[in-house]
N, C-alpha and C positions, 0 to 999 in steps of 0.2 A: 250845265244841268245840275251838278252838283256839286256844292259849297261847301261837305265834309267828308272825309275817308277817314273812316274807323277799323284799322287796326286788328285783328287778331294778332296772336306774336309767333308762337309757337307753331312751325310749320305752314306761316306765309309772311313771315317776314325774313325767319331764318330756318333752313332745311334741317331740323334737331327731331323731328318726332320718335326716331326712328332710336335716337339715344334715350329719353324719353322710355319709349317702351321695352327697350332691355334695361331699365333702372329697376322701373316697375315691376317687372315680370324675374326679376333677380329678388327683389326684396319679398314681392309676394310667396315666391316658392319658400325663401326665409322662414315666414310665419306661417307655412300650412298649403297655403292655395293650389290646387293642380291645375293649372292653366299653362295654355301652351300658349306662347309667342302670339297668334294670332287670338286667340279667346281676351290677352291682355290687352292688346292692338283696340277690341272694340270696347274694352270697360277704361281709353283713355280720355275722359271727354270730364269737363264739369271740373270741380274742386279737389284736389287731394284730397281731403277729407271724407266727400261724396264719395268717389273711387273707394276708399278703403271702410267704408259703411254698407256700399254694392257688394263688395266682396265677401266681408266678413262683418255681416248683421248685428250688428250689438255686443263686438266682442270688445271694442277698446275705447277709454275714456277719451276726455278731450284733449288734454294734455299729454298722452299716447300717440291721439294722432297729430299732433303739432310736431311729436321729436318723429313721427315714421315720416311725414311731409320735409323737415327740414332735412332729414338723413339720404331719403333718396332725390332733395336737388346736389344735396353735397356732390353726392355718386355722379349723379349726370352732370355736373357744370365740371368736374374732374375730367369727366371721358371726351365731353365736348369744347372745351376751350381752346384747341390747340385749330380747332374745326371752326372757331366762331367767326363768319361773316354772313352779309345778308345777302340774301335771294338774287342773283346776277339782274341789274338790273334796277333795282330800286332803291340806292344811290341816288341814282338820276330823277325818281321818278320823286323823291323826297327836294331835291332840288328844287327841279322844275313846276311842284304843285305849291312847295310851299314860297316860293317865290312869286308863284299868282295869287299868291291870298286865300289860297283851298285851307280851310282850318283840319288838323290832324289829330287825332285819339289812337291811344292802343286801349281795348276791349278784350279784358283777355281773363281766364281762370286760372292764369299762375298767378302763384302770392307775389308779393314785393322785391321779395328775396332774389328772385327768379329776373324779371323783368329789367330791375336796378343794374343785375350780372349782363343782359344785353345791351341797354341803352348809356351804359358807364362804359361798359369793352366794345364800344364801339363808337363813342362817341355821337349819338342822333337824337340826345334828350331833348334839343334846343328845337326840333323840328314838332314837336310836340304840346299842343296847347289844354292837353287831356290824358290822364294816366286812370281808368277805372282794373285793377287787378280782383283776385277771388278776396282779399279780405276786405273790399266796397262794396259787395251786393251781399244779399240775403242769400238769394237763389242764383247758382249761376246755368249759364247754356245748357239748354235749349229754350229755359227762359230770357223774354224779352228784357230782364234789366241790367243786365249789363251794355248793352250797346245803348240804352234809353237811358242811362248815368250819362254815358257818351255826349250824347245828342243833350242833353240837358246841362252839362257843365261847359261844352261850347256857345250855347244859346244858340242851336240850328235846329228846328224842326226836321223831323226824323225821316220824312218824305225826301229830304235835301240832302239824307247823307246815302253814301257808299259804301257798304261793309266787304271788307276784302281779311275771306276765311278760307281755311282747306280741308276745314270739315265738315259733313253734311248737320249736324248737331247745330255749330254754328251758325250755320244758314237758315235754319230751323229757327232760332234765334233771330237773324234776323229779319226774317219774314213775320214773327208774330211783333216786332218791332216797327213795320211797313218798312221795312228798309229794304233798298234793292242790292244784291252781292254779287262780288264778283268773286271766281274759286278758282282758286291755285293749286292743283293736280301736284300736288309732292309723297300725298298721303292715301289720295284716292283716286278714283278715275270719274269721267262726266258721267257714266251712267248712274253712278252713287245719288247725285242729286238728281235725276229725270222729277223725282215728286215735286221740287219747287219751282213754283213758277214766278220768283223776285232772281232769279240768276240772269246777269246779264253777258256773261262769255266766262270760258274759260281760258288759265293759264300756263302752261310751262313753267314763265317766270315771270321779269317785269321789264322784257326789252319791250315787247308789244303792246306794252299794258298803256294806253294814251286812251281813258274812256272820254 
């Protein structure tokens, strides 16, 4: 049924959100913000840059937010490395798809930086016919183009693909994309997405995952 699976990275290919949000939420209290743990939990979605514009409205230039973006992946690829592999599971499921000819994308709002640090420590660049990060799109998640870069740099009409996210933004994403997703429960739970109706199952991880 479908000829492409697009990727998110961060918390459904590898279980890091969770470093991710104590970066954030360390650096935020840094500069000002009073946010708890869970208030940071929900402003994690979209671009670094996005994030620290939500936060703090017109406080820092461009080039401000490029050293606070590259400073807290430092922090988190520091904390998480020692942690880095992927989702039990999908391995296999990389295998097995790309050896049937299933074309593969990561669709994701980490920058490059980010991305390079999982697909290099881990070697699984090669399974990958599409790389769209946060410096390819204009707008990223819960708008449609990042996964519609996706679908357009493999040459798969977007009906054909599969987006595999863990978060409800995502999905949101790609629904306004027509893409149908599948959700990886590392970050959320199934009631989080009840509103979308492009969800085709949920996952623990990726022993079960044979759509």
């Amino acid at each position: 049924m479908y000829k492409a699976f697009l990727f998110d990275l961060n918390g459904t290919m590898i279980d890091d959100m969770g470093y991710h949000i104590r970066a954030w939420h360390r650096i935020l209290h840094e500069l000002g913000a009073d946010l708890t743990m869970e208030q940071t939990k929900k402003e994690c979605y979209g671009k670094n840059h996005e994030l620290l514009e939500r936060v703090f409205p017109g406080r820092f230039t461009q080039e401000e937010k490029d050293h606070l973006s590259i400073e807290k992946e430092k922090q988190y690829q520091s904390e998480f490395r020692p942690h880095l592999q992927l989702i039990d599971g999908l391995d296999e499921v990389l295998k097995i798809y790309h050896a049937a000819g299933v074309k593969m994308a990561i669709g994701s709002a980490a920058i490059r930086f980010n991305i390079d640090f999982v697909l290099d420590g881990l070697n699984i660049r090669h399974y990958f016919d599409a790389i769209i990060s946060a410096d390819d799109v204009t707008v990223s998640k819960p708008d449609p183009e990042t996964y519609l870069r996706c679908a357009e740099v493999l040459g798969i009409e977007p009906a054909s693909c599969l987006v595999l996210e863990d978060a409800p933004k995502g999905v949101e994403s790609a629904l306004h994309a027509k893409m149908d997703a599948a959700v990886f429960t590392t970050m959320h739970v199934a009631e989080e997405f009840g509103e979308y109706p492009n969800v085709i199952g949920y996952y623990a991880d990726y022993r079960a995952f044979r759509p």
